[in-house]
Residue, then its C-alpha position, 0 to 999 in steps of 0.5 A: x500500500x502506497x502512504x495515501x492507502x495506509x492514511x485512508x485505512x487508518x481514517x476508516x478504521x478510526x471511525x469504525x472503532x468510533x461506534x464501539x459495536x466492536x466494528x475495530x475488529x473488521x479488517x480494512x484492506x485498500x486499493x485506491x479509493x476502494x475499501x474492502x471490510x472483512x470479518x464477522x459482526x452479530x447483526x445486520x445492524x451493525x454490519x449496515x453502521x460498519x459499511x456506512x461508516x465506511x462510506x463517509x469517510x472522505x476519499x473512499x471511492x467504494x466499499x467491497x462489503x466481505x462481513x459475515x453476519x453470525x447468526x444466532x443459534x436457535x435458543x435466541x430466536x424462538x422463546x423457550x416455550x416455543x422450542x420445546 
């Protein structure tokens, strides 16, 4: 990565560790303008913040979306009486 890459990453990676939802753990990779976010988050919520963050950051040109959203096991999305 050129020194522009290497500044643009750390502007994105500012604002992702900004939002406290744990979105510092994303890897940031650059190429140009282009930010590709990778990793895992527990919601599409949090992946939505993630890439908007991404976006606004002045000189990110696009944004590749790589996170992987984990799903909840079974026990957290039906109540218990109904698992049963």
């Amino acid at each position: 990565m050129n020194r522009n890459e290497v500044e643009l990453q750390c502007r994105v990676k500012t604002c992702l560790q900004s939002k406290r939802f744990g979105l510092g753990r994303l890897r940031v990779d650059v190429d140009g303008g282009i930010v590709s976010l990778k990793g895992h988050l527990p919601s599409f919520y949090h992946k939505q913040v993630a890439i908007s963050c991404a976006q606004h950051v002045p000189n990110v040109m696009r944004v590749i979306d790589s996170i992987v959203v984990d799903s909840p096991s079974i026990e957290h999305r039906v109540p218990a009486e109904m698992a049963r």
